[in-house]
C-alpha positions as CSV (number, residue, x, y, z in Angstrom):
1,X,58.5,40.9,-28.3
2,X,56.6,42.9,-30.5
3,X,53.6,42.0,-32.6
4,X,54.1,43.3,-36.7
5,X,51.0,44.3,-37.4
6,X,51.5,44.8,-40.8
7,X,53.0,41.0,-41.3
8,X,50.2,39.9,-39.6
9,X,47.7,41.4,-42.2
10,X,49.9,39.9,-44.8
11,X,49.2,36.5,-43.4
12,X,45.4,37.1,-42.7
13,X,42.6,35.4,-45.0
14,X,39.5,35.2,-42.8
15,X,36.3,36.6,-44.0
16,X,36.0,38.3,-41.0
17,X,37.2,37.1,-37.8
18,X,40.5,39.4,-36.6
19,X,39.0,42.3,-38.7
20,X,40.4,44.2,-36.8
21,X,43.0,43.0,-34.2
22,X,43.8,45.4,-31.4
23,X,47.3,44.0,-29.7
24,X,48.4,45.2,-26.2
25,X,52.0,44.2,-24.7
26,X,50.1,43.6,-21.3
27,X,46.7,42.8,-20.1
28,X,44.5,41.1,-17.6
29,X,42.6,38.7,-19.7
30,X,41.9,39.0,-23.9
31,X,38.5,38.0,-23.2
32,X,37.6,40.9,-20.5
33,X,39.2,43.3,-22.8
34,X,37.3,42.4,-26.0
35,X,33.8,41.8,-23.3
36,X,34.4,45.9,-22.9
37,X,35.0,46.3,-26.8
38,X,32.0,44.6,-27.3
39,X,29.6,46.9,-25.0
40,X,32.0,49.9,-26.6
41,X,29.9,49.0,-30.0
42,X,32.6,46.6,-31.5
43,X,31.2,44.2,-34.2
44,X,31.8,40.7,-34.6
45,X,35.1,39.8,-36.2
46,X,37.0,42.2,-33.6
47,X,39.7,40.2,-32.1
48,X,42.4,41.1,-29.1
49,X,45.4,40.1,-29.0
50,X,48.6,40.3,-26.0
51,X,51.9,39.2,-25.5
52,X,50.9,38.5,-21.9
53,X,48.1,37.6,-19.5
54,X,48.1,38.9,-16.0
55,X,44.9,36.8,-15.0
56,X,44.1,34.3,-18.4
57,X,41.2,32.0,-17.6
58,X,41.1,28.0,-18.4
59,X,38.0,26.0,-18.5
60,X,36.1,25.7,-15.0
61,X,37.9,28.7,-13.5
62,X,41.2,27.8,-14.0
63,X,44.3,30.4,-14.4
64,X,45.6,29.8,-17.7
65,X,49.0,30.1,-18.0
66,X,50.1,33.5,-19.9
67,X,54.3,33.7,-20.3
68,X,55.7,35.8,-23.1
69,X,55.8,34.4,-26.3
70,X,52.4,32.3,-26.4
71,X,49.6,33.5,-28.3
72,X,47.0,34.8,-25.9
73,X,44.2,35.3,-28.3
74,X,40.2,36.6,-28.4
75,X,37.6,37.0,-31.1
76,X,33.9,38.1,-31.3
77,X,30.9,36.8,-32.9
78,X,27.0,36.8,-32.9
79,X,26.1,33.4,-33.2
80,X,22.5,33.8,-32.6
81,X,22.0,29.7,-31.6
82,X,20.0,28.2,-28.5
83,X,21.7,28.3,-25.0
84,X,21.8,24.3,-25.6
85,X,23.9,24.5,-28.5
86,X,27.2,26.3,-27.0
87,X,29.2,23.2,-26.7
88,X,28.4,22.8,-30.8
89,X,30.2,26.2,-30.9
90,X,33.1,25.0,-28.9
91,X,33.3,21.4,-31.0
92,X,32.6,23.3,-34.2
93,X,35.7,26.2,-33.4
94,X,38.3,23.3,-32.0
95,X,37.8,21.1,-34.9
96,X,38.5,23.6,-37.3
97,X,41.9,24.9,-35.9
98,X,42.9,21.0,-35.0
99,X,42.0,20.6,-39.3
100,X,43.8,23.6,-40.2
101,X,47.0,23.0,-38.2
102,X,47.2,19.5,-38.9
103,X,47.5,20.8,-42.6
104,X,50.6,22.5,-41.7
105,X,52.3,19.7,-40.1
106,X,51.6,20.4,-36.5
107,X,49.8,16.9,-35.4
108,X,47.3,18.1,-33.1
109,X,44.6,15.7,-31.4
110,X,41.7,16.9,-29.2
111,X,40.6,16.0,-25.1
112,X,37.0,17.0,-24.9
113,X,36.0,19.6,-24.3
114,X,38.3,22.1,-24.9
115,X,42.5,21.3,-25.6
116,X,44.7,20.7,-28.7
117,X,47.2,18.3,-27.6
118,X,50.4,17.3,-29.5
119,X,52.7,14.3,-28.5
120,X,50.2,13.5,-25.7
121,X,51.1,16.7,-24.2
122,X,48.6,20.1,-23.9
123,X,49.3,22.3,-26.8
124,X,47.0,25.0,-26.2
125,X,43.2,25.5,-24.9
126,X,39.7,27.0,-26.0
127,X,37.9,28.8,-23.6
128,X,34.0,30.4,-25.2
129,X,32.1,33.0,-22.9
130,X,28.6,33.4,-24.0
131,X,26.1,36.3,-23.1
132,X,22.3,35.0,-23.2
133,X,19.2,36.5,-23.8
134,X,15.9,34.9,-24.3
135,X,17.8,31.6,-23.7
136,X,20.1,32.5,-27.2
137,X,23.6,33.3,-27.4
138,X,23.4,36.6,-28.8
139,X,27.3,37.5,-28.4
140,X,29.5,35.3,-27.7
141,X,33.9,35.3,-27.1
142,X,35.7,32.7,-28.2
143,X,39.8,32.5,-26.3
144,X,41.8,30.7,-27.4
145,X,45.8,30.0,-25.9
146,X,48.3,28.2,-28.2
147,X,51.9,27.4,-26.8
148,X,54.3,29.2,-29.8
149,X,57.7,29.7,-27.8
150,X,56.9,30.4,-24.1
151,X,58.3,28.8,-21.7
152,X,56.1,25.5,-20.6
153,X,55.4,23.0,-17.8
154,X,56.1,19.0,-18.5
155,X,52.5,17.9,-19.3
156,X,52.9,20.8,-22.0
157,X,54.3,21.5,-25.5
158,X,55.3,24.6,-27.5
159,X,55.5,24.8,-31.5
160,X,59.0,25.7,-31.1
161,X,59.7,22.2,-29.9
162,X,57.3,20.9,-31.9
163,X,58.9,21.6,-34.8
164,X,62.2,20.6,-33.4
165,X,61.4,17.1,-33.0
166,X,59.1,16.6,-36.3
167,X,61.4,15.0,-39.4
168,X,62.6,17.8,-41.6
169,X,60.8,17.1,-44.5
170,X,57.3,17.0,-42.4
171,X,58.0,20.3,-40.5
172,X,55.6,22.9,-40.1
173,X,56.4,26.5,-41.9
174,X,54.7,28.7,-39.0
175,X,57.6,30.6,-38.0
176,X,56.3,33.8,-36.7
177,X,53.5,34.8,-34.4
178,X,51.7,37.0,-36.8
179,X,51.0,33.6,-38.7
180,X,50.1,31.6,-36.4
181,X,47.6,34.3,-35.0
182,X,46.7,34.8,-38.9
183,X,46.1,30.7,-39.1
184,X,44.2,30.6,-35.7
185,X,42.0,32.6,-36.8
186,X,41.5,31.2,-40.3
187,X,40.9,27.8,-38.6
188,X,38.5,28.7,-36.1
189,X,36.7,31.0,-38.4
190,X,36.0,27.8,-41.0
191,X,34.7,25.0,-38.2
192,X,32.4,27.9,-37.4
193,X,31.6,28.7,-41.0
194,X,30.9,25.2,-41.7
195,X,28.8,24.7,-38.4
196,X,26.6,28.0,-39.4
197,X,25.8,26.6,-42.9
198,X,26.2,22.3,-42.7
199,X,25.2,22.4,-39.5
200,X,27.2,19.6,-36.8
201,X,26.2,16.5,-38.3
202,X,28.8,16.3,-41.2
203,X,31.9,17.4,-39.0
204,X,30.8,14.7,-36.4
205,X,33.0,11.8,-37.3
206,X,36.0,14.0,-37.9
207,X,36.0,15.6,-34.9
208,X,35.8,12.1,-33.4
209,X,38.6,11.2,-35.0
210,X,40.6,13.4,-33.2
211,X,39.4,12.6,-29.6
212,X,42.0,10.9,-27.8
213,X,40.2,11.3,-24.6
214,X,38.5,7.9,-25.6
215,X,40.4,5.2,-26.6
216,X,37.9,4.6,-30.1
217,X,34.6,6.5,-31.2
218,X,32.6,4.0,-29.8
219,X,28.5,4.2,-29.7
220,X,28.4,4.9,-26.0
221,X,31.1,7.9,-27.0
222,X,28.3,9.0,-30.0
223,X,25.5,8.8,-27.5
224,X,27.4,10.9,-25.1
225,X,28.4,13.7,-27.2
226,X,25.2,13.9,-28.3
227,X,23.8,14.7,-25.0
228,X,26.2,17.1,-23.9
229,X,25.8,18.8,-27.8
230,X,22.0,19.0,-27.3
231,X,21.2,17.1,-30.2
């Protein structure tokens, strides 16, 4: 299945996350590969992409499941923030994906910390790798697995079926990979965007919103988030 890299640029309206995109048919992880980018002088925005995982990590060491035809994606950046503010990062990136797809008619909701789910089943995952110094995140990777037309378990959902079972007239128009790698980017690019300059007050409630790990935003749920966010 190959990636058309030209498409792809076609689709692409970051600032500058994906700038550039290295693909690969193959590969262990998309975060180890872009890790050895990164101490290879590659600057923030660089992104790697591949049709397949040999060994894709989950949240708390888990193998993430990487069949053709998902999108198996990592990007760098420099976020420069306190050790105590990574989950922010993670809350700030998922948010802005789950806001960007939701505009085009995929109706994603969040589990905290880390997965898009759609129709109660997992759509795709976030996964952020940090490297610290003076107690900062200097560099950090964010992964990030979406479900497009691989083959999946029952507790799991691809787009391809998502779209099948939507009503026609509220289907979404992502049809290829390139634009769903070009819109995946674009998402998480603006939650970080907006993080970096609002800061995570303002995005609070919406990201709340979409939690259905809790059955309401309650103020024990406010109180909590706030302690794990480091605010």
């Amino acid at each position: 299945m190959s990636f058309d890299q030209l498409a792809f640029q076609q689709y692409l309206t970051t600032q500058s996350w994906g700038r550039p995109l290295h693909h690969f048919e193959v590969l262990d992880s998309t975060n180890t590969t872009l890790w050895e980018f990164i101490k290879q002088g590659a600057k923030p925005g660089t992104a790697v992409v591949a049709a397949q995982q040999r060994a894709g990590r989950g949240q708390r060491g888990r193998t993430w499941e990487s069949s053709l035809g998902g999108l198996y994606l990592s990007v760098a950046i420099a976020p420069c923030i306190p050790a105590d503010q990574t989950a922010q990062l993670t809350v700030a990136t998922i948010w802005g994906l789950a806001t960007l797809l939701r505009q085009h008619h995929i109706p994603v909701w969040l589990k905290w910390p880390n997965d898009l789910l759609v129709l109660g089943k997992k759509f795709g995952g976030i996964l952020i790798e940090t490297s610290l110094q003076n107690q900062h995140v200097q560099t950090a990777v964010v992964g990030i697995g979406l479900n497009w037309r691989n083959p999946v378990p029952d507790q799991a959902i691809n787009l391809v079926t998502i779209t099948e079972q939507s009503p026609s007239h509220h289907r979404s128009s992502i049809h290829s990979l390139e634009k769903l790698t070009a819109l995946t980017l674009l998402g998480l690019e603006n939650g970080y965007r907006f993080w970096q300059t609002q800061g995570i007050h303002p995005l609070l409630p919406d990201y709340l919103d979409l939690i259905k790990i809790y059955p309401q935003a309650s103020q024990p749920i406010r109180q909590d988030l706030a302690k794990r966010l480091g605010l």
